[in-house]
N, CA, C and O atoms as CSV, one atom per row, in Angstrom:
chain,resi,resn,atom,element,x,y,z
A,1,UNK,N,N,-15.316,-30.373,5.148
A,1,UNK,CA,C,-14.395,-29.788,6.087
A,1,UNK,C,C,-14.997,-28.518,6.681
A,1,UNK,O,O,-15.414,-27.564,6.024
A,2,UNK,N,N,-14.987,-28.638,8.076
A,2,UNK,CA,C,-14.945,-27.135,8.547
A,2,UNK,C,C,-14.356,-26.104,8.417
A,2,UNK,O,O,-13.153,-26.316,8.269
A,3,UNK,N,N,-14.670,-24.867,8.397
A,3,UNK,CA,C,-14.090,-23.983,7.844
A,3,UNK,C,C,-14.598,-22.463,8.851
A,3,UNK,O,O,-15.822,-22.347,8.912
A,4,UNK,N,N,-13.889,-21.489,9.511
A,4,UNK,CA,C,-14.174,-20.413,10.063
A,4,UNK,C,C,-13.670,-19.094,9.248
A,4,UNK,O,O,-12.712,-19.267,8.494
A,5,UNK,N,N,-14.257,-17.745,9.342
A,5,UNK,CA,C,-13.771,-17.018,8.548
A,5,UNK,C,C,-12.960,-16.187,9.729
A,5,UNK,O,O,-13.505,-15.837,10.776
A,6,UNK,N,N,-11.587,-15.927,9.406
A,6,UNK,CA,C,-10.644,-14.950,10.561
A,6,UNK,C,C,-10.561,-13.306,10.370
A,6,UNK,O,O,-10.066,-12.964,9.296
A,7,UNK,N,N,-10.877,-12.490,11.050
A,7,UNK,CA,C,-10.344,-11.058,11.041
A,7,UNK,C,C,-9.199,-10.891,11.955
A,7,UNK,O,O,-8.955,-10.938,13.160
A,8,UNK,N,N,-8.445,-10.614,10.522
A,8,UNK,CA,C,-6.965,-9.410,11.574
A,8,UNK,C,C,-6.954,-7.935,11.344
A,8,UNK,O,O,-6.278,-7.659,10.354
A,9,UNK,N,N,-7.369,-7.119,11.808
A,9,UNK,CA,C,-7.257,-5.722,11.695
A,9,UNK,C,C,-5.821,-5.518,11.436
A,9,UNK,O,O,-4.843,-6.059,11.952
A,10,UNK,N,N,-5.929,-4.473,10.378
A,10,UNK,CA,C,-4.888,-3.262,9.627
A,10,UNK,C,C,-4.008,-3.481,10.971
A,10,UNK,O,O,-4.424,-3.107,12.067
A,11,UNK,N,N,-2.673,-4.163,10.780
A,11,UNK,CA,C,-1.445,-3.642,11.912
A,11,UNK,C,C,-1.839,-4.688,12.718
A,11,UNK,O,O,-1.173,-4.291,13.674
A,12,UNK,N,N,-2.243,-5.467,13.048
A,12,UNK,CA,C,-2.875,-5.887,14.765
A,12,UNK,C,C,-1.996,-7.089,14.346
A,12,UNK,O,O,-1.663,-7.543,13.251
A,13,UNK,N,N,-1.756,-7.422,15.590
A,13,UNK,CA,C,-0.442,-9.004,15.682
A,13,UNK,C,C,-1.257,-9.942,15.854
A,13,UNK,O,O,-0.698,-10.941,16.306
A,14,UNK,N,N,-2.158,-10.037,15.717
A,14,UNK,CA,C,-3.024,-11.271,16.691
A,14,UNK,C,C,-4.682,-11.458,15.737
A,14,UNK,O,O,-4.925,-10.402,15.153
A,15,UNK,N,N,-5.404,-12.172,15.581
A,15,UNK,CA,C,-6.684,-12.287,14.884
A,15,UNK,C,C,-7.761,-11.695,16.609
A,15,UNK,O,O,-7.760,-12.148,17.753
A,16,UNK,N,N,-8.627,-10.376,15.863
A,16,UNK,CA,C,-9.134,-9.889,16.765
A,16,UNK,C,C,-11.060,-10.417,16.711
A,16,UNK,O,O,-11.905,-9.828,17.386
A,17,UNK,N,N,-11.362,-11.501,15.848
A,17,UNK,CA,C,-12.743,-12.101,15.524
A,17,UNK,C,C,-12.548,-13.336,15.017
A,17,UNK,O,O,-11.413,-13.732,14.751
A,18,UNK,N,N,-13.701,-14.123,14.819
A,18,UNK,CA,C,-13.900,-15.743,14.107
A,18,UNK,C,C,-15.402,-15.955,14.468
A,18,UNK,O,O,-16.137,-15.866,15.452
A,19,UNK,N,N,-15.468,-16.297,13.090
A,19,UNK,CA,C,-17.111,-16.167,12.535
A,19,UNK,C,C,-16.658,-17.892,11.601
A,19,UNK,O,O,-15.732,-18.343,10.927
A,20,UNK,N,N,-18.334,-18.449,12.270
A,20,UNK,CA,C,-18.878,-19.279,11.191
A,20,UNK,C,C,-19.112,-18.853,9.899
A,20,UNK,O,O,-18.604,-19.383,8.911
A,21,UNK,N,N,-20.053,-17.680,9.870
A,21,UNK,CA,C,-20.716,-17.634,8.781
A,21,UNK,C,C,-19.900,-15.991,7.951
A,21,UNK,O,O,-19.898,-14.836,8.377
A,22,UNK,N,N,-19.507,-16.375,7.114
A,22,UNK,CA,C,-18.987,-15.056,5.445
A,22,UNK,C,C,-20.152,-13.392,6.583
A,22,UNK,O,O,-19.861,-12.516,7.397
A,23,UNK,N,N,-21.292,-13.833,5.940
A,23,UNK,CA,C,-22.102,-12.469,6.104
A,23,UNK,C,C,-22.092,-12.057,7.527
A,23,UNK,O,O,-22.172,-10.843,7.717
A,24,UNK,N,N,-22.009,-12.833,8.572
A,24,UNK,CA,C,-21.861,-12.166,10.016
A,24,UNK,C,C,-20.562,-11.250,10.362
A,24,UNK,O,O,-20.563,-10.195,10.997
A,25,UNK,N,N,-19.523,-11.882,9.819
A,25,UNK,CA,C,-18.217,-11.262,9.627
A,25,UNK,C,C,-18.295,-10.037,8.724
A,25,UNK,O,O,-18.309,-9.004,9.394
A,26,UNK,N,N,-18.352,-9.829,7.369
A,26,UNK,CA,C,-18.905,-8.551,6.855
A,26,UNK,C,C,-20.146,-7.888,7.476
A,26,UNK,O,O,-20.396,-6.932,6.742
A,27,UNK,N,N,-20.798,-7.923,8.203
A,27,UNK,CA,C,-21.822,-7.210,8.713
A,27,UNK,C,C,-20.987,-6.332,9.831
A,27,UNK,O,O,-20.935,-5.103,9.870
A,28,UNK,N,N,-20.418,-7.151,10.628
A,28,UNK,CA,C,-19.337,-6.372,11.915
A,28,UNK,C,C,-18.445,-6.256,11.388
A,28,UNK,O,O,-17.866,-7.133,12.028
A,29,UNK,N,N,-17.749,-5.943,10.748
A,29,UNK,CA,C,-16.509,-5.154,10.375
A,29,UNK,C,C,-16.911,-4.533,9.531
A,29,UNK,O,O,-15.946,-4.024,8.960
A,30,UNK,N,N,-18.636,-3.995,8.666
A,30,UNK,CA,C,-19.155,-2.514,7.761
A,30,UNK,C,C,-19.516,-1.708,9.623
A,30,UNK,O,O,-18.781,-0.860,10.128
A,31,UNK,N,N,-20.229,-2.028,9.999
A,31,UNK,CA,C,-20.950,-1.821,10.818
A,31,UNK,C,C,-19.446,-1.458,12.169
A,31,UNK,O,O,-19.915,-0.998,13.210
A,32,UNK,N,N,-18.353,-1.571,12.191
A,32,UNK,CA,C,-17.505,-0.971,13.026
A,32,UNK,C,C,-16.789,-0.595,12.293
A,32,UNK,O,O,-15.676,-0.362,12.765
A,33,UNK,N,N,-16.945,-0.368,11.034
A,33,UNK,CA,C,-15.913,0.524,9.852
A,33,UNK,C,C,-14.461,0.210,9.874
A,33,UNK,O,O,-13.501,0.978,9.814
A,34,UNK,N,N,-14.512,-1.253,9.987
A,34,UNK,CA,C,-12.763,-1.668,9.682
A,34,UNK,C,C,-12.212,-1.918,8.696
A,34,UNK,O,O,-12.712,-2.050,7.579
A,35,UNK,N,N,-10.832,-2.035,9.089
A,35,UNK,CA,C,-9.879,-1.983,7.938
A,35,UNK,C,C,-8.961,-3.299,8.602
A,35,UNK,O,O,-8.472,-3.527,9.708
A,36,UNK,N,N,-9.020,-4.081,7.183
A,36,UNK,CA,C,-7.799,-5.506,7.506
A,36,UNK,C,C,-8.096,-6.400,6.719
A,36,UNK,O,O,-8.492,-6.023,5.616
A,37,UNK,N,N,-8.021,-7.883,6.982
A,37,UNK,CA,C,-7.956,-9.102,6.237
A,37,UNK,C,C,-9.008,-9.737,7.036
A,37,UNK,O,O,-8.989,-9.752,8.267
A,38,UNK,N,N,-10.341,-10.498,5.986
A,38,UNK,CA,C,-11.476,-11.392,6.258
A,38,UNK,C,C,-10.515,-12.762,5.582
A,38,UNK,O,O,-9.962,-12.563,4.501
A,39,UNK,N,N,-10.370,-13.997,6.202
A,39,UNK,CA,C,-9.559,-14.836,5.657
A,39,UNK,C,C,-10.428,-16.100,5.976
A,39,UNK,O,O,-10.814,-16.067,7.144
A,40,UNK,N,N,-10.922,-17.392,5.166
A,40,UNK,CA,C,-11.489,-18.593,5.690
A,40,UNK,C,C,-10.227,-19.360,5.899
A,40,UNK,O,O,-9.147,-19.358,5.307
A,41,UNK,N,N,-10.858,-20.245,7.280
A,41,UNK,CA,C,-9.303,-21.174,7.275
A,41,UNK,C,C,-9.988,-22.573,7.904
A,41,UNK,O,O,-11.030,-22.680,8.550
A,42,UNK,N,N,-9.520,-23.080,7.699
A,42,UNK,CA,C,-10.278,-24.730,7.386
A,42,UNK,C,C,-9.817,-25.167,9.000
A,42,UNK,O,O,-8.659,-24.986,9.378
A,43,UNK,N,N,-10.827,-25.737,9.856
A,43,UNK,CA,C,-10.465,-26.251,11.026
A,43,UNK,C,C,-9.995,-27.859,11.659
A,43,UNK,O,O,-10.530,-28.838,11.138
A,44,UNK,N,N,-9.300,-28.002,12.436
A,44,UNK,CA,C,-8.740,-29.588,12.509
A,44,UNK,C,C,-7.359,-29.689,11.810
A,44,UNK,O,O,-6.575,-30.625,11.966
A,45,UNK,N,N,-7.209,-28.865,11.207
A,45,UNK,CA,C,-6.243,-28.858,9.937
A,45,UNK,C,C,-4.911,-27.203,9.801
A,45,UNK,O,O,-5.237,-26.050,9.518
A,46,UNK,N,N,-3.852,-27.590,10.038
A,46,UNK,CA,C,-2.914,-26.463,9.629
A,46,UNK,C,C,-3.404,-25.762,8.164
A,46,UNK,O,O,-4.040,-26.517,7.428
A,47,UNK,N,N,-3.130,-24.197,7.611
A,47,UNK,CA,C,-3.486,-24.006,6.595
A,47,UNK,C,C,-1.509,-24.657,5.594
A,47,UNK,O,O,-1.455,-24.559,4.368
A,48,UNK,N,N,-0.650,-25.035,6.133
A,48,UNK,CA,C,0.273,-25.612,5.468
A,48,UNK,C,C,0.004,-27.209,5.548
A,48,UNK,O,O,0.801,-27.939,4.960
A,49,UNK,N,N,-0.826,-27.646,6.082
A,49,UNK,CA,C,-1.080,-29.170,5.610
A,49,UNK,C,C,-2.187,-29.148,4.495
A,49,UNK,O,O,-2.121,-29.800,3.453
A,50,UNK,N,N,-2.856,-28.602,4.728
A,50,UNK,CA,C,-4.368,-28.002,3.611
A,50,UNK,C,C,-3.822,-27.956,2.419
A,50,UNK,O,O,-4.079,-28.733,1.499
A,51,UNK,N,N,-2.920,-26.893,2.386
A,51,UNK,CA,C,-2.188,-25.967,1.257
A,51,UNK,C,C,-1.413,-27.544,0.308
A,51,UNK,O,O,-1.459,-27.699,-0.912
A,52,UNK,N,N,-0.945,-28.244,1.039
A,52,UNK,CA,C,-0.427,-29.154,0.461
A,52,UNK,C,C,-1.331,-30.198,-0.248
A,52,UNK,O,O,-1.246,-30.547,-1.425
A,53,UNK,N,N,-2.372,-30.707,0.857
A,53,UNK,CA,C,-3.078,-31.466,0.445
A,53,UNK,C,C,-3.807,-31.365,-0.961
A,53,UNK,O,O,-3.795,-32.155,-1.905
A,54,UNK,N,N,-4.522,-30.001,-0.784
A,54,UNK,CA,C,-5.083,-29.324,-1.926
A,54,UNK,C,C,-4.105,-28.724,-3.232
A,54,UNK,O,O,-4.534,-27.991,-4.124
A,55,UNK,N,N,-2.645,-29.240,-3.105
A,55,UNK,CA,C,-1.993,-28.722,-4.022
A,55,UNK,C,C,-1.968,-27.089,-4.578
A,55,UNK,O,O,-2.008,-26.562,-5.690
A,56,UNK,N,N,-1.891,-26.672,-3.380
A,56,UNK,CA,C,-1.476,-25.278,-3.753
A,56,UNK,C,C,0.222,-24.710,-3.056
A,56,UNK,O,O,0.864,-23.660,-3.043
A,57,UNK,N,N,0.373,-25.962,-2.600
A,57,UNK,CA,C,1.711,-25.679,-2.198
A,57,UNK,C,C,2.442,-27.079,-2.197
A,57,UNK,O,O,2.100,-28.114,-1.625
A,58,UNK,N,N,3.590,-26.817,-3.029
A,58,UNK,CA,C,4.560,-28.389,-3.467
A,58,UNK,C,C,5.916,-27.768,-2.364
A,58,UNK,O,O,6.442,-26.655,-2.385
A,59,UNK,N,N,6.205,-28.947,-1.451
A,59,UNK,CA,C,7.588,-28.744,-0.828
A,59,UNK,C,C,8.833,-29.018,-1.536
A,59,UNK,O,O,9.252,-30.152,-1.768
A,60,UNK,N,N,9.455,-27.833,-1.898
A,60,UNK,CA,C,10.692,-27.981,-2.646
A,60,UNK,C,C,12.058,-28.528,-1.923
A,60,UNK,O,O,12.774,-29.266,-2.599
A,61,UNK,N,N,12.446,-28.216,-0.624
A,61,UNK,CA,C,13.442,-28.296,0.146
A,61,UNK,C,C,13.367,-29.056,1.213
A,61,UNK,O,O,12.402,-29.808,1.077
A,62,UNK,N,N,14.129,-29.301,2.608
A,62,UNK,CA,C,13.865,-29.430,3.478
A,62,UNK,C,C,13.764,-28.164,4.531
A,62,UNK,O,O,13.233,-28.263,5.637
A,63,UNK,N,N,14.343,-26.990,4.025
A,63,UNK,CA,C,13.864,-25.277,4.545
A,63,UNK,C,C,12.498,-25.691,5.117
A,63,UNK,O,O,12.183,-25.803,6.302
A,64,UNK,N,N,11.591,-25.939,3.768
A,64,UNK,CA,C,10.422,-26.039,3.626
A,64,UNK,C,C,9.170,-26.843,4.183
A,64,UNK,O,O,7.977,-26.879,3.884
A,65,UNK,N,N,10.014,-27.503,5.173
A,65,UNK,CA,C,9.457,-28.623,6.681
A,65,UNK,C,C,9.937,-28.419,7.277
A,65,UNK,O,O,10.226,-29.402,7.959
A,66,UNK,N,N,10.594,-27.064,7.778
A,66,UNK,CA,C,11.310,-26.887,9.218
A,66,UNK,C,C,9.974,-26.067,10.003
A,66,UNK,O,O,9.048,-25.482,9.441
A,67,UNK,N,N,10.129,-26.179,10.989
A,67,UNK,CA,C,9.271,-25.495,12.155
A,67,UNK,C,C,9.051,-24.003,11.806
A,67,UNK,O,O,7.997,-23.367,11.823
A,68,UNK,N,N,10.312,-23.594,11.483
A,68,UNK,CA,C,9.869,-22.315,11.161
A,68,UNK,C,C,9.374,-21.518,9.984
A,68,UNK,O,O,8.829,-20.440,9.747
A,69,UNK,N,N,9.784,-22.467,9.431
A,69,UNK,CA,C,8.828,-21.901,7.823
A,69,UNK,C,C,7.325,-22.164,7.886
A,69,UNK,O,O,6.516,-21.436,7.311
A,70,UNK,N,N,6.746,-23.986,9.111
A,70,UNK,CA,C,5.774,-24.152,8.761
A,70,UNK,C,C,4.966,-22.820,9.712
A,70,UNK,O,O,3.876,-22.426,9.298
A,71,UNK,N,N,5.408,-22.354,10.637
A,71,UNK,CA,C,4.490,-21.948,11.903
A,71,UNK,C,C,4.632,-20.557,11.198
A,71,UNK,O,O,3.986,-19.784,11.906
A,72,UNK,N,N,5.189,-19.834,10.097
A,72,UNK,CA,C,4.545,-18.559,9.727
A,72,UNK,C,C,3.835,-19.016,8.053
A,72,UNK,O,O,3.140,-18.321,7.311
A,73,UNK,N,N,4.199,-20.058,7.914
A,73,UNK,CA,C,2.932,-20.404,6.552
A,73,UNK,C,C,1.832,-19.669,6.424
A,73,UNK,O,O,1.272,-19.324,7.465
A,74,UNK,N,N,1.242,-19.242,5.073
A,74,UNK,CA,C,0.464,-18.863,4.780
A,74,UNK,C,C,0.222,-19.136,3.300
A,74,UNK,O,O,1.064,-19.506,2.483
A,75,UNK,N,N,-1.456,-18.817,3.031
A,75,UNK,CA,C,-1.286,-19.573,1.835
A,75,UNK,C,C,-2.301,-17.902,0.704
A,75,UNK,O,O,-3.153,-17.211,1.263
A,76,UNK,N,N,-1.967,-17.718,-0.480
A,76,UNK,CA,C,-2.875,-16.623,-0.696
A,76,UNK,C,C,-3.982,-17.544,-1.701
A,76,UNK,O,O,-4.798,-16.976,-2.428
A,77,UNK,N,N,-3.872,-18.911,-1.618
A,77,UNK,CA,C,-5.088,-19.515,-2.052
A,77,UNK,C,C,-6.185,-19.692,-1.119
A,77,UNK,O,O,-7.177,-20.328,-1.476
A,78,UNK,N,N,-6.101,-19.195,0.031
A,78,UNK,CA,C,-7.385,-19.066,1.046
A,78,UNK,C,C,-8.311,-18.030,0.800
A,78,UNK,O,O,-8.105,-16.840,1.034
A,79,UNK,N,N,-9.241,-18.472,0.364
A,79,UNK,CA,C,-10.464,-17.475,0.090
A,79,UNK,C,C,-10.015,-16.407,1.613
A,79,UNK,O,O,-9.693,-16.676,2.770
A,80,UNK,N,N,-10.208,-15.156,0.845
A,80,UNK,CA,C,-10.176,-13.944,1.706
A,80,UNK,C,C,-10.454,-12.297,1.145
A,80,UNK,O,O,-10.341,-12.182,-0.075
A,81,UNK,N,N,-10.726,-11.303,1.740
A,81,UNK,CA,C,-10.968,-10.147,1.490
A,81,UNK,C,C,-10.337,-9.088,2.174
A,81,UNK,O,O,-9.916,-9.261,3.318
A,82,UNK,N,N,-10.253,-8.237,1.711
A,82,UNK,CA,C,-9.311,-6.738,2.046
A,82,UNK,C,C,-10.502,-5.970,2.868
A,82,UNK,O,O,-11.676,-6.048,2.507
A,83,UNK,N,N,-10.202,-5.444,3.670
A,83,UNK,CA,C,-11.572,-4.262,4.222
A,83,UNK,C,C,-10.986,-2.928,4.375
A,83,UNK,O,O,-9.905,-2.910,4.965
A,84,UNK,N,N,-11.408,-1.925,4.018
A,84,UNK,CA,C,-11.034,-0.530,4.464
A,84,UNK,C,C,-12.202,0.073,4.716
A,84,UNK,O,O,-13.254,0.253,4.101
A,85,UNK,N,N,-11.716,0.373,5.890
A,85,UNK,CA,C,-12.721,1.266,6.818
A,85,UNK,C,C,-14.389,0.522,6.539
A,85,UNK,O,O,-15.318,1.252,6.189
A,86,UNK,N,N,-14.574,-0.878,6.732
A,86,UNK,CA,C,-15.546,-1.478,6.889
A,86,UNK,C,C,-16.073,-1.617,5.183
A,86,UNK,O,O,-17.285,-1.825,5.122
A,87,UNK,N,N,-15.529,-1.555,4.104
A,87,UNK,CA,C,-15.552,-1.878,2.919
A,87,UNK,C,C,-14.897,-2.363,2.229
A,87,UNK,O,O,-13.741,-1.946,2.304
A,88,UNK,N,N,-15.136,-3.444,1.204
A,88,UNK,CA,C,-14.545,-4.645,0.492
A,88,UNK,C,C,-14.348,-3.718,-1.010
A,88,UNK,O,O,-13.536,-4.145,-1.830
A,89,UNK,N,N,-14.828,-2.936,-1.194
A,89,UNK,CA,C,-14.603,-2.353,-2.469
A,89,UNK,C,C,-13.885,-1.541,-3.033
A,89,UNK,O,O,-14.034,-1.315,-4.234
């Protein structure tokens, strides 16, 4: 499966980067000293169909297949990293 890594900067409504590759993404966000979420997210594919597939998420309800639960889904089994001020540490 394909897979891209996403940056959302600290506060920002919207994903402000998308990188193929882990190290290109940490290189520009040390190197512009940001702060936010590095997140991989699998392409072709919702991360709430993924989440299911891969059993990290069981649908309990029908809440839980409505439009609006799926379209703010998120999963914290997606490989991802914290950055402050362009550091993971």
């Amino acid at each position: 499966m394909k897979e891209v890594w996403v940056f959302n900067g600290a506060e920002a409504r919207f994903p402000c980067a998308v990188f193929l590759e882990l190290g290109d993404a940490e290189e520009w966000i040390k190197d512009n000293g940001l702060s936010g979420v590095l997140t991989k997210y699998p392409v072709g594919i919702s991360v709430y169909d993924w989440a299911v597939i891969n059993g990290h998420f069981c649908i309990k309800n029908e809440k839980e297949k409505s439009s609006v639960f799926i379209q703010e889904f998120s999963s914290a089994a997606q490989e991802h990293f914290h950055f402050e001020n362009g550091s993971s540490e």
